[in-house]
C-alpha positions in Angstrom: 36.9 136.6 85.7 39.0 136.4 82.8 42.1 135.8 85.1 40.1 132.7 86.6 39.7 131.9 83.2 42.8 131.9 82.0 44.1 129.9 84.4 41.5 127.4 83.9 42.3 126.7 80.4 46.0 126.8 81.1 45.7 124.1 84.1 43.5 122.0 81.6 46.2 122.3 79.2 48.8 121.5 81.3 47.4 118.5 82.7 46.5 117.4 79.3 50.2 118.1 78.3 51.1 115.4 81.7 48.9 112.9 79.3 50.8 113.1 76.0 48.5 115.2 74.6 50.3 117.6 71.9 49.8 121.6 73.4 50.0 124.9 70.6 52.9 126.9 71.6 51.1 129.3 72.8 50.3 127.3 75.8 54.2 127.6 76.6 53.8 131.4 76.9 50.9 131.3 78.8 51.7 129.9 82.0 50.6 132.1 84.8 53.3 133.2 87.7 53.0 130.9 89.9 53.3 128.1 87.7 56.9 129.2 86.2 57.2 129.7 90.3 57.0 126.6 90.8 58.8 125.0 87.5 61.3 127.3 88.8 61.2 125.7 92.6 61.2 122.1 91.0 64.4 123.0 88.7 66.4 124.8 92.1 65.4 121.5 93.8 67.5 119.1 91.0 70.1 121.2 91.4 70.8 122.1 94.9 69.7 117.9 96.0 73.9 117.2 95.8 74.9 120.2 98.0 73.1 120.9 101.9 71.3 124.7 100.8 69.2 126.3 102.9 65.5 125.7 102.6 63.9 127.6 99.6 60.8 129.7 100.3 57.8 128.6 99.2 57.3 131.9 97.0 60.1 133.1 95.1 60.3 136.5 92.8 61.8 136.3 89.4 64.5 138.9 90.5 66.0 136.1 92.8 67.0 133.7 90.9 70.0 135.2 89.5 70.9 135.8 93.5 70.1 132.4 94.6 72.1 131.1 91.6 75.3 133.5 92.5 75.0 132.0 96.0 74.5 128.4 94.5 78.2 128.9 92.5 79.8 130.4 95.3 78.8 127.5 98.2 80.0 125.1 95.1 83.1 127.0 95.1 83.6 126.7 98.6 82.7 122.8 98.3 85.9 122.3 95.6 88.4 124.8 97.8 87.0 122.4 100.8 87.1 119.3 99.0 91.0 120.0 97.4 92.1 121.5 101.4 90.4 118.0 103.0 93.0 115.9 99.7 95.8 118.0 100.5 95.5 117.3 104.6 95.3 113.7 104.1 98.4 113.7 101.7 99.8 116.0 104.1 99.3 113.5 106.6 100.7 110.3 105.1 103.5 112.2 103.8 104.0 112.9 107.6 104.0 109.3 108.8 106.4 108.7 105.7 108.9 111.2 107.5 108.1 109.6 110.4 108.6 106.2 109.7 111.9 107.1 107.3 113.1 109.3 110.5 113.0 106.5 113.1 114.6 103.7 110.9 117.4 106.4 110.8 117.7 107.1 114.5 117.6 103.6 115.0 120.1 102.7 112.3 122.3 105.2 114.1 121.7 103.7 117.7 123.1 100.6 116.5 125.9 102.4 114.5 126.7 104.1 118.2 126.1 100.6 120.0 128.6 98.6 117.7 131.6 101.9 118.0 131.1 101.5 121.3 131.6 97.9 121.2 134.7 98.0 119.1 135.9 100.6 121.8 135.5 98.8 124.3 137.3 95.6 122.7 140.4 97.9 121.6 140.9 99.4 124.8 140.9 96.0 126.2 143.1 94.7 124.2 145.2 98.2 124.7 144.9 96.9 128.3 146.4 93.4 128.3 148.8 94.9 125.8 150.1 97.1 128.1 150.1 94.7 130.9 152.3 92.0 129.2 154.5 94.9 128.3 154.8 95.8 132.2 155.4 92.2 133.2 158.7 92.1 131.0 160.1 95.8 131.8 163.0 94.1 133.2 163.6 91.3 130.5 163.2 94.2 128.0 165.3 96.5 130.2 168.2 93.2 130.0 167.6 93.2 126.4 168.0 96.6 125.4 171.6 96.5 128.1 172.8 93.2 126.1 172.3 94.7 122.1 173.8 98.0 123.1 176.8 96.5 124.5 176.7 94.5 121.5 176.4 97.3 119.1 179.8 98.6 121.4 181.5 95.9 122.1 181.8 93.8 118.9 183.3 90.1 119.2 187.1 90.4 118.1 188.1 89.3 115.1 190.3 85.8 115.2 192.8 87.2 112.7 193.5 90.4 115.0 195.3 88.8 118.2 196.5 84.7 117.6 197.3 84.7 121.1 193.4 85.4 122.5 191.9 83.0 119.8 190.6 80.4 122.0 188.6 82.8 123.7 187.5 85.0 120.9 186.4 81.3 119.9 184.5 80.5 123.0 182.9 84.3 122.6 181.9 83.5 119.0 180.0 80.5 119.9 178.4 82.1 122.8 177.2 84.8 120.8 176.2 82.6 117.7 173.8 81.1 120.5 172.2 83.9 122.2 172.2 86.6 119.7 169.5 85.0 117.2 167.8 84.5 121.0 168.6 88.7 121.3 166.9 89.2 117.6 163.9 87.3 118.3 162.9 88.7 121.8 163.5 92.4 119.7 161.7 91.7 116.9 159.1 91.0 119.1 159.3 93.8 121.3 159.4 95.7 118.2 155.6 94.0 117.2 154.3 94.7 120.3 155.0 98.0 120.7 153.7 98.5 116.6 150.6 96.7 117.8 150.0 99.0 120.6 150.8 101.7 118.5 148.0 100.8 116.2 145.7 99.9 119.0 145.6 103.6 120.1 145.6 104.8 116.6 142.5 102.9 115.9 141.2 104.0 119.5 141.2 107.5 118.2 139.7 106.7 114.9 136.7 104.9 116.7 136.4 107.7 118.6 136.1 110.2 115.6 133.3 108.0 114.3 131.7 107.3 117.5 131.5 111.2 117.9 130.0 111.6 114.3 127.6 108.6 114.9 126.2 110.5 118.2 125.9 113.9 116.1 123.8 112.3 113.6 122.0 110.4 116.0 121.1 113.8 118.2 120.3 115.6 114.7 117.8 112.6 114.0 116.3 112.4 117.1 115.7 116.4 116.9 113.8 116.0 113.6 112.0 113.5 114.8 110.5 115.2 117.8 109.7 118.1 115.3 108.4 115.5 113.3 106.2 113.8 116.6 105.2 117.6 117.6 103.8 118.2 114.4 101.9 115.1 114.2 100.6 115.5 117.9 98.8 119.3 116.4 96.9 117.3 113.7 95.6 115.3 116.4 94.6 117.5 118.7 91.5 117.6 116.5 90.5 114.2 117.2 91.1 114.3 120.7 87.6 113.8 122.0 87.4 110.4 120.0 90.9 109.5 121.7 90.1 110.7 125.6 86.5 108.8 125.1 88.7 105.6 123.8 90.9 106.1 126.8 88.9 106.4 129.1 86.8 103.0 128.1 90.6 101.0 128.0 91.5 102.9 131.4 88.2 101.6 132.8 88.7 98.3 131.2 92.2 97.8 132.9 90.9 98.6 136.4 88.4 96.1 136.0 90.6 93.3 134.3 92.9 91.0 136.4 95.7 90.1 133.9 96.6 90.5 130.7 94.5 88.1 129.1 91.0 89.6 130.4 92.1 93.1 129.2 93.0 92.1 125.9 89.3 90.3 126.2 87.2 92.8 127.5 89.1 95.4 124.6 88.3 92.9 121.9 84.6 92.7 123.2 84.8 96.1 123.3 85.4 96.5 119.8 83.3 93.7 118.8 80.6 95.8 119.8 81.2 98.9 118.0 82.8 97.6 114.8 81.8 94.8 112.8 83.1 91.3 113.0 85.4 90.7 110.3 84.5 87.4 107.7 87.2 84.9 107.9 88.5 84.0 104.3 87.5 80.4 103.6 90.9 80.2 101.3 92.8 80.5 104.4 94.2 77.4 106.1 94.2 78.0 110.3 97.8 78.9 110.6 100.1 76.0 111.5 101.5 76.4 115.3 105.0 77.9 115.1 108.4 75.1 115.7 110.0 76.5 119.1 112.9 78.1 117.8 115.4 76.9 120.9 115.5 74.0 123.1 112.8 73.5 125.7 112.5 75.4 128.8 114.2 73.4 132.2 117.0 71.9 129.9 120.6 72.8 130.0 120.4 73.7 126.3 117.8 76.8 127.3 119.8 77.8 130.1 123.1 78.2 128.2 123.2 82.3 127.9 123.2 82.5 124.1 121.9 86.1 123.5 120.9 87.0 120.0 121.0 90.4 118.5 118.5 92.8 117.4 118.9 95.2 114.7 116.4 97.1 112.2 117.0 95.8 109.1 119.4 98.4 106.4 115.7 97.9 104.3 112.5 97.5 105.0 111.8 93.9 104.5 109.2 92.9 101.9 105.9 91.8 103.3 103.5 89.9 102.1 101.0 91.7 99.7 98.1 90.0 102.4 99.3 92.1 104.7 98.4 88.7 107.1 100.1 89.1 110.8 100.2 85.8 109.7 101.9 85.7 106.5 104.5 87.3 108.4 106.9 85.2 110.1 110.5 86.2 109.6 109.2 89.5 108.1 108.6 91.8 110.9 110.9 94.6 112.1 112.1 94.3 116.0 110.6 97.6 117.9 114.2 98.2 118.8 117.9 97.3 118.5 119.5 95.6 121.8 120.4 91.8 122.7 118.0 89.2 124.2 118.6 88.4 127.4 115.5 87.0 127.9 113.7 84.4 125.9 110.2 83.2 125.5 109.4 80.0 127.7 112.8 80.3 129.8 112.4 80.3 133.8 112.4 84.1 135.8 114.4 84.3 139.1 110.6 83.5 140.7 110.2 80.2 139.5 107.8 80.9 136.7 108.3 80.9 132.6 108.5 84.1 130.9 105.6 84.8 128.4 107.9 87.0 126.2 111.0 88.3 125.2 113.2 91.0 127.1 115.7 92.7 125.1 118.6 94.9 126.9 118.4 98.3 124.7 120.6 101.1 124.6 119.4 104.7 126.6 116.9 106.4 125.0 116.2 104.0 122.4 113.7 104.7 119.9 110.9 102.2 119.6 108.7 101.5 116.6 105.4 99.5 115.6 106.4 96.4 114.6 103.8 96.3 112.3 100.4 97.6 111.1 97.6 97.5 113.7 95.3 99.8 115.8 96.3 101.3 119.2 94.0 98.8 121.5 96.3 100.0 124.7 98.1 102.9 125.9 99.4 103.7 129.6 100.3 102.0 132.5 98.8 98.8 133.6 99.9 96.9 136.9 103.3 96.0 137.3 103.8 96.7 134.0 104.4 100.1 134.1 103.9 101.7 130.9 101.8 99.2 128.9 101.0 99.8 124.8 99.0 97.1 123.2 99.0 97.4 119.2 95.7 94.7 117.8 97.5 93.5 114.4 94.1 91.2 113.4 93.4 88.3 112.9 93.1 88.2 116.8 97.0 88.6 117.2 98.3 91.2 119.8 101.7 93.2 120.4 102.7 93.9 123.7 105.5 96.3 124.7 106.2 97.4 128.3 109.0 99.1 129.8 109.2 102.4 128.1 109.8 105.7 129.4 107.3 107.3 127.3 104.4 106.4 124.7 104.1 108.8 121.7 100.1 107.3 120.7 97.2 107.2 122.0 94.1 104.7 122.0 92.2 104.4 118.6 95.3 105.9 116.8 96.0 103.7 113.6 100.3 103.4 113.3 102.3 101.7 110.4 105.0 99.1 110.4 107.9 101.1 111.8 106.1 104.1 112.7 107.3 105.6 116.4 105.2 104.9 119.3 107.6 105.3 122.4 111.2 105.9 123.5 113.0 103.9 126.4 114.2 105.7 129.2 118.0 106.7 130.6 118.2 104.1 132.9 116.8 100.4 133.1 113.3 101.8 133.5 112.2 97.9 132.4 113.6 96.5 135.8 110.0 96.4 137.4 108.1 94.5 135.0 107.1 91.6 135.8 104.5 88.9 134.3 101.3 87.9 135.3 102.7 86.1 138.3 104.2 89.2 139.6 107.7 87.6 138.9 110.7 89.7 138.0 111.9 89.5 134.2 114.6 91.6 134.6 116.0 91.0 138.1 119.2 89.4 136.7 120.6 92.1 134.4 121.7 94.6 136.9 123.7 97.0 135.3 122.7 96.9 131.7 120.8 99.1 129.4 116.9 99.3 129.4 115.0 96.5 129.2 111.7 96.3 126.8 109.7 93.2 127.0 108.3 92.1 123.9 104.9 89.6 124.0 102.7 88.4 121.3 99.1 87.0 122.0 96.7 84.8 119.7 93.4 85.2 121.3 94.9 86.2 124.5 97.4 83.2 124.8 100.9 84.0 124.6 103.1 82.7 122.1 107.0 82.8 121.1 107.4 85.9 118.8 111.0 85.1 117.6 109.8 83.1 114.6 108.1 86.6 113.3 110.8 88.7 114.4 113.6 89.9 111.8 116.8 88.8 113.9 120.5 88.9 112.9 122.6 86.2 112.9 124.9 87.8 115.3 125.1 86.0 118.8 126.6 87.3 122.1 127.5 84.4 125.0 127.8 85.5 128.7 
């Protein structure tokens, strides 16, 4: 009775406590058990409502506490050590794509190192060539040569002094060689030039050599870090390979439904309409202005003059715009790989149609890079395309590159400007790509290096990508 009591008088006082109501201290000390329970309960509650605990009973012993709060600091302990291994990953990670990126501006730095030896090779051994051939045509007027100055050097003119008798025809022998020996200096000295020329030709030869050598060593020592590099990265994402394979398999089942290039790029950007939401458009933003062709137009003699320009990854990484616009762009934006265009945008194909992109002639094995930053929309092979990657850049712009041997991403994956996404193959594994006509791009360079079109899309339309593309000034005619 007195225990019903008590708590009586302590509930009254509590609640009267709740109202403002001023309580004696003794109230304090006189809570029963399962009122301090349950203050206790509420306190555990405040603190655990940051962290996922498991469920508190609904009756808890004094004695626990001190448990419960051990078990508290330790699953808080866990949370940092998680928290600081989750920071570390992701540092890890972009300090991977870092390597990555640095690796393959290397590698490609040294492709073109090993394309331009080769090049000067090639031009000192052909000059070695005619050299030698201009040489062979005049054996015998050398061979005359070399008779008349040693019979000179033996058979010196007499002197007029030495016999007055034989003067008139010491005369007629002065004047004959006053004439011809000058002749005899000149066709020696340059004999003598030629044969210094060709003597520096194959000197240089065997320098260009050395450094061709050294180029293709640091180029095989580049290209092994970066496949350590590439198998490293492909671990990390073995952990997000359910998200990829479901991604893949929604593009594979796109392509086999789409008809050309422009309905897959539609039914991937509806795809992604539907999961992500649409971005706003900045009202600041003027619609961007359509780009000046760069060349003549397509059908005049202008376009079909064979003026090839070169394509080299910049020594730097050129400074882009801090929008980060596809946009803002133009000029700015890397080249996926070194090589020469053969091909340009709006120029007729050997099947009567106009080509929707650029086709540059690369060396074997060239490395190939994001041109710039974008999501993965595309990966594999589509059509007569063969292998097909599709990078989304925004602001509804696509990059297309087809023709590689092998793709190094996968669907979903996010890659930055410069970042490796494929390698071309040993030989011209480009020659079967086609367009959406099924006409050849690439039928008319038969014997070159790989080919890798290059095609850029605004909302699915092609358009030239030369004025975005960072291109030397270098030119090659054929």
């Amino acid at each position: 009775m007195s225990h019903r009591h008590c708590s009586t008088s302590c509930i009254y006082r509590r609640r009267r406590s709740l109202a403002g109501c001023r309580s004696s201290p003794l109230s304090s000390t006189m809570r029963s058990v399962p009122e301090r329970r349950h203050i206790v309960s509420l306190a555990l509650a405040g603190l655990l409502s940051a962290a996922p605990m498991p469920a508190l009973p609904e009756s808890m012993e004094p004695g626990d506490l001190e448990s419960l709060q051990r078990e508290i600091d330790t699953t808080r302990e866990r949370q940092l050590e998680l928290e600081e291994q989750a920071a570390a990953a992701r540092a890890d990670a972009e300090a991977l794509r870092r390597r990555l990126i640095d690796t393959a501006a290397r590698v490609q730095s040294f492709e073109a190192d090993v394309s331009d030896s080769e090049t000067r090779l090639a031009g000192l051994q052909g000059a070695e060539a005619v050299l030698n051939a201009q040489l062979e045509q005049r054996r015998g007027e050398m061979a005359d040569l070399l008779a008349a100055l040693s019979r000179l050097d033996r058979h010196p003119p007499p002197a007029l002094a030495a016999r007055p008798d034989d003067a008139l025809a010491s005369l007629r022998s002065a004047l004959l060689l006053g004439a011809v020996v000058p002749e005899l200096q000149a066709d020696a000295r340059e004999l003598r030039d030629r044969l210094e020329q060709l003597a520096a030709l194959r000197q240089s030869i065997l320098d260009e050599r050395v450094t061709l050598e050294e180029s293709q060593t640091s180029l095989e020592a580049e290209r092994r870090e970066l496949q350590a590099l590439l198998d490293r990265q492909l671990e990390r994402q073995t952990r997000l390979t359910r998200e990829a394979e479901s991604e893949q398999a929604r593009a594979d089942g796109l392509s086999r439904q789409a008809t050309d290039l422009s309905d897959l790029i539609s039914r991937l950007e509806a795809g992604a309409a539907n999961r992500l939401p649409a971005a706003r458009p900045d009202p600041a933003m003027p619609p961007a202005a359509q780009p000046k062709p760069a060349g003549p137009p397509p059908g005049t003699k202008e376009a079909e003059t064979r003026d090839y320009a070169m394509l080299r990854p910049p020594a730097a990484a050129p400074a882009m715009p801090s929008s980060r616009r596809f946009s803002d762009a133009k000029g700015l934006i890397r080249p996926p790989a070194a090589g020469v265009i053969f091909r340009t945008y709006g120029s007729k194909n050997p099947g009567g149609g106009t080509t929707k992109g650029i086709t540059i002639s690369t060396r074997p094995d060239a490395q190939i890079v994001a041109p710039f930053d974008g999501r993965i929309a595309y990966a594999g092979p589509f059509r007569q395309y063969g292998q097909l990657l599709i990078i989304s850049v925004g602001e509804g712009y696509h990059i297309l590159l087809a023709g590689m041997n092998r793709i190094d991403c996968v669907v979903g994956q996010s890659v930055l400007a410069g970042e490796p996404v494929g390698m071309m193959g040993a030989a011209p594994a480009g020659r079967g790509t086609t367009s959406d006509r099924n006409t050849s791009e690439h039928a008319d360079m038969a014997g070159a290096g790989p080919a890798l079109y290059i095609e850029f899309r605004k909302e699915g339309n092609p358009v030239d990508p030369r004025p975005w593309l960072l291109m030397s000034d270098e030119k090659v005619r054929g």
